[in-house]
N, C-alpha and C positions, 0 to 999 in steps of 0.2 A: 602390328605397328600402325596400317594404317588406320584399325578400326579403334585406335586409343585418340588418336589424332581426330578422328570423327567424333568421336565418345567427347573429348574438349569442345570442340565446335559447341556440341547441343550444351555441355555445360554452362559452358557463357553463352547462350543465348538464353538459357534458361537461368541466369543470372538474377535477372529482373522482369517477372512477369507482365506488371504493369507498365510501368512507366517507357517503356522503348517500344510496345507491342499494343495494338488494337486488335479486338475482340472480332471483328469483321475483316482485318484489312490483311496487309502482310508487314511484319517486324521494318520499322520504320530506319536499321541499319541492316541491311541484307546479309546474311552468314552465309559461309560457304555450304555449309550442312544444307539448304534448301536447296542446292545448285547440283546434290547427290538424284542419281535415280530413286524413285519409289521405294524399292525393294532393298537397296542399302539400307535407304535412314531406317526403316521399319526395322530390317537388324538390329539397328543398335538399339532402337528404342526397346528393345525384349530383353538387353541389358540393364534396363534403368530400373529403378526402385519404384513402386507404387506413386508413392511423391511425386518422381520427375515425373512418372508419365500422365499425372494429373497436371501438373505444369504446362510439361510441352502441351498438352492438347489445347493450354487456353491459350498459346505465345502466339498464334495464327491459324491460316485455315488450312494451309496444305500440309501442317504435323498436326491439326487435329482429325483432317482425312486420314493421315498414317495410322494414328493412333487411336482412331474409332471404334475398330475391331475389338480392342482392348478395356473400351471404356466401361460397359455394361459390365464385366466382370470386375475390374479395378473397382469402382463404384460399390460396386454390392457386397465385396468383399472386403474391403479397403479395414485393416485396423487402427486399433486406436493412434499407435503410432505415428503408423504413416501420414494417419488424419491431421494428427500435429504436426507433423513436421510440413506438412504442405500447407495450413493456416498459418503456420509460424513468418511462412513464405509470404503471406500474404499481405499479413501483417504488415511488414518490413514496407511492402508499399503501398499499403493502405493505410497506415499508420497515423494520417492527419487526419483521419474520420473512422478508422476502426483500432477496437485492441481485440486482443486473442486475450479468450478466458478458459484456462486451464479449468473448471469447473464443470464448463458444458460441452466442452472442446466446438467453442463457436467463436465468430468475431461479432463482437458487439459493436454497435455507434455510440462514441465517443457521447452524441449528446442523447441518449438514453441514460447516462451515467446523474444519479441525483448529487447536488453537491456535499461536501460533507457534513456540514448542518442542519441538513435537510435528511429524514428517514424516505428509504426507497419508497416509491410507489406501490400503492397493494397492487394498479392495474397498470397495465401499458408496458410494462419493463419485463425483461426475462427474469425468473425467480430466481436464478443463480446470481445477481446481483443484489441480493440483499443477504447471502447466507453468511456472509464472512461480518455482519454490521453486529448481530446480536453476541461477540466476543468484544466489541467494543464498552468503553466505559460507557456503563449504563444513565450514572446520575447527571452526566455531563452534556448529554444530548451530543456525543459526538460520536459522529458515523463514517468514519476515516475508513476504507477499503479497501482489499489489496489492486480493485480496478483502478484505484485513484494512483495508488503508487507506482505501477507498473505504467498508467499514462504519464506521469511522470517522467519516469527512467527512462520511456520511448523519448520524453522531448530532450534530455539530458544527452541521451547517447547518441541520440541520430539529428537532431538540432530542432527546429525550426521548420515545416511547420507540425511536426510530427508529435502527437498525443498533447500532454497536458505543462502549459508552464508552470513550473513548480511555484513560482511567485504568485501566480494565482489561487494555490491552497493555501491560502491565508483566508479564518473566518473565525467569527464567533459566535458562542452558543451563550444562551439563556435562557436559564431555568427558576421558575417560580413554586411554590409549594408552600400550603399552608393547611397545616393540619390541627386540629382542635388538640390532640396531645402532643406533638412534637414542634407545635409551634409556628412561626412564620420562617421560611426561611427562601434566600435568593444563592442561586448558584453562578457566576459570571467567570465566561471562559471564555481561550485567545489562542490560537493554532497556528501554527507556520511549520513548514517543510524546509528541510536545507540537503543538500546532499551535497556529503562531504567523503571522497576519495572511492568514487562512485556507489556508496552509499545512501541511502534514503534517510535522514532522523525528522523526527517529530517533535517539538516542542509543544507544552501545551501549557498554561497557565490559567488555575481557576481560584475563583476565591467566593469561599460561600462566609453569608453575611444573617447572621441572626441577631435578637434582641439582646440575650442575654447569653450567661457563658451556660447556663444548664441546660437550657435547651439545643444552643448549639453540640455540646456534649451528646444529648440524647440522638440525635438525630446522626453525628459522626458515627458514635455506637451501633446504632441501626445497621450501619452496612450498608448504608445508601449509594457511597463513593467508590468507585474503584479506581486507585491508580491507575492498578493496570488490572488483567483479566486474574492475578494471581496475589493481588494484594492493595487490600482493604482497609479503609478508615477504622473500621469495627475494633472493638477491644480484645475480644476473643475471635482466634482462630478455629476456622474448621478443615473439613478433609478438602475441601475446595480452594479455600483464601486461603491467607494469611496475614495476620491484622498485624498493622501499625502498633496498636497496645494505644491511643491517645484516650486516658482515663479521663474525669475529671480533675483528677490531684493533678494530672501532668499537665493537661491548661492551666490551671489556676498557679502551676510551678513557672511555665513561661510568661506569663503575665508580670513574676517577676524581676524577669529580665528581659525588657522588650525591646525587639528586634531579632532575638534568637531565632536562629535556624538549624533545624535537623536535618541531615543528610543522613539519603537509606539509599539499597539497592534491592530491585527484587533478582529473587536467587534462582527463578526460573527463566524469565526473558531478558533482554537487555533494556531495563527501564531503570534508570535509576531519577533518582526524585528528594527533592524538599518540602518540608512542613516547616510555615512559618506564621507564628500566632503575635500580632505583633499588640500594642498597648489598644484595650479600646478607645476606640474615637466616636465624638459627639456627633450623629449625624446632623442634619437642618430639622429641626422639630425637634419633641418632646421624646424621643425614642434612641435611647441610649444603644450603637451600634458595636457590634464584635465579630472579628471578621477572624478566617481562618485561609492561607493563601497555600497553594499545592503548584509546584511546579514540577513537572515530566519529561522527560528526556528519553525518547527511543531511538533505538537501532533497529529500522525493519531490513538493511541486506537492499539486495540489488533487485528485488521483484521480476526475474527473469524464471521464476517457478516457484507456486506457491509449496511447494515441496522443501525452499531453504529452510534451513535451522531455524535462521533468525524471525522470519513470519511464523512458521510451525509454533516458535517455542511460547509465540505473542498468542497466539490463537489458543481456546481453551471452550470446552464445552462443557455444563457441571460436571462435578465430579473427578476430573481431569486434569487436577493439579499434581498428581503425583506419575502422571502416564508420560509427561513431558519432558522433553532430553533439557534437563537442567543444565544451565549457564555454566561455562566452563569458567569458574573463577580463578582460573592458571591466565589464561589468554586474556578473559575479559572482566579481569576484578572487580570488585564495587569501588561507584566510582569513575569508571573510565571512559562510558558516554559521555556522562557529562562534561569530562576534559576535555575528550574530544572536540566536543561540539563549543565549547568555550574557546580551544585557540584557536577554531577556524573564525569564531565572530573574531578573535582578535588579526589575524589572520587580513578576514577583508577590511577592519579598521584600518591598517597599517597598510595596507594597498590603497585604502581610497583617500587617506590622508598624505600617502605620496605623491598621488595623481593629483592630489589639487594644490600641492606646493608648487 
């Protein structure tokens, strides 16, 4: 009984590494645990998990005396586990300048993180910060990562000033391309974050803009676009994608009715998306404009392990389309991000037009 009672003590003091405890000093609220003889607290410490007794040994200097003995084998031996679950600790309060990446099992500095418009750094950054960017959509120059979202979720779930505020991944991309056979063509794209029911979604809208409709044609066909990692502008599918199907006949069919909008879902991740080809419009100058608008709606999941479904099922490596735990269209029909993420905008419309009555 009484060494359960001890056993509490060290757990709430081991509660919060940092923030109550200097590295030098003694824990800034005195536990009764340091008030035990030597040879007590070091009992119990022979109970604790690798974890705590990496813990305790940073909380101050008289359990890291205790727990000295211990350390060089803890250390050396320590696995992967334990590893995590004692950055995870860390995390939690280092969280306004570090994340924990499930990748390297390290904490990274927040501002080592390149933004998402920006491709990683070849130098200066850990490599495991750029493994997760080449599953993103390639034509779009967007580099959305799972480090972005999970600095997110830190600031979502633990507040202010911790990880990343989500209103701040708002960016755009631009892409220019001009090829002797496929044409000229401009790619423009628009990103925001919302997390809705402690969810993370991504919006993303781009709209590429060519001369004419055949070339825009050829270059969709190309396979240049990815919605998402599992499906493709291109006409024909392969063991990879899965195309859209936007033929020529099928432009030239919404041209004539403009304003139409297709609504798809991909049947591996949670992306569901619109293709809308609306009437061309005359730019400023002599060059007749045609513009093709893509809108994207993901669910990436709570980013608390790149191990969920919902990241897993986003992420894809070639070849890989058919290896992925496909979208349970029972729970998550096509269709139902999107809805989602529509009555939450409606959601805070109707909050903030309360608030200002």
């Amino acid at each position: 009984m009484a060494l359960a009672l001890i056993y509490g003590w060290l757990q709430e003091l081991l509660g919060n590494i940092t923030r109550h405890v200097a590295w030098s000093g003694s824990p800034q609220s005195q536990s009764p645990l340091l008030e035990l003889p030597a040879d007590v607290a070091a009992l119990v410490v022979t109970f604790l998990s690798p974890s705590d007794k990496l813990s305790a040994a940073l909380v101050c200097k008289p359990l890291r005396s205790i727990c000295k003995r211990n350390l060089h084998k803890i250390t050396k031996h320590v696995c992967k586990k334990d590893k995590e679950d004692f950055l995870l600790r860390l995390e939690r309060d280092l969280m306004a300048t570090h994340i924990y990446c499930a990748v390297c099992t390290r904490l990274h500095r927040i501002s080592s993180l390149n933004k998402p418009n920006e491709p990683p750094p070849f130098s200066g950054a850990p490599i495991c910060l750029g493994i997760d960017y080449k599953n993103s959509p390639t034509f779009s120059e967007n580099h959305f990562a799972y480090h972005h979202g999970r600095a997110a979720m830190n600031h979502h779930i633990y507040g202010a000033p911790a990880g990343i505020d989500p209103e701040s991944l708002r960016y755009k991309t631009l892409f220019k391309d001009i090829n002797l056979i496929l044409g000229y063509h401009v790619w423009f794209g628009r990103y925001s974050v919302k997390i809705i029911s402690d969810n993370l979604f991504l919006f993303g809208e781009n709209v590429m803009e060519s001369r004419d409709v055949r070339s825009m044609t050829r270059k969709l066909n190309a396979g240049s676009f990815e919605i998402c990692p599992h499906t493709t502008t291109s006409a024909i599918s392969n063991r990879s994608t899965r195309a859209v199907g936007l033929s020529e006949g099928d432009i030239f069919r919404f041209l004539q009715e403009p304003g139409r909008v297709v609504h798809g879902s991909c049947a591996r991740c949670l992306t569901d998306y619109t293709v809308e080809i609306p009437r061309r419009t005359r730019s400023p100058g002599p060059v007749v404009s045609f513009r093709v608008k893509i809108k994207t709606w993901t669910d990436f999941g709570q980013f608390r392990s790149p191990q969920d479904w919902k990241w897993r099922a986003w992420r894809r490596k070639a070849g890989e389309y058919y290896s992925v735990t496909p979208r349970n269209l029972k729970t998550c029909p096509p269709g139902s991000v999107f809805k989602r993420y529509h009555a939450a905008e409606e959601q805070e419309e109707s909050e903030r037009f309360e608030a200002s009555a």
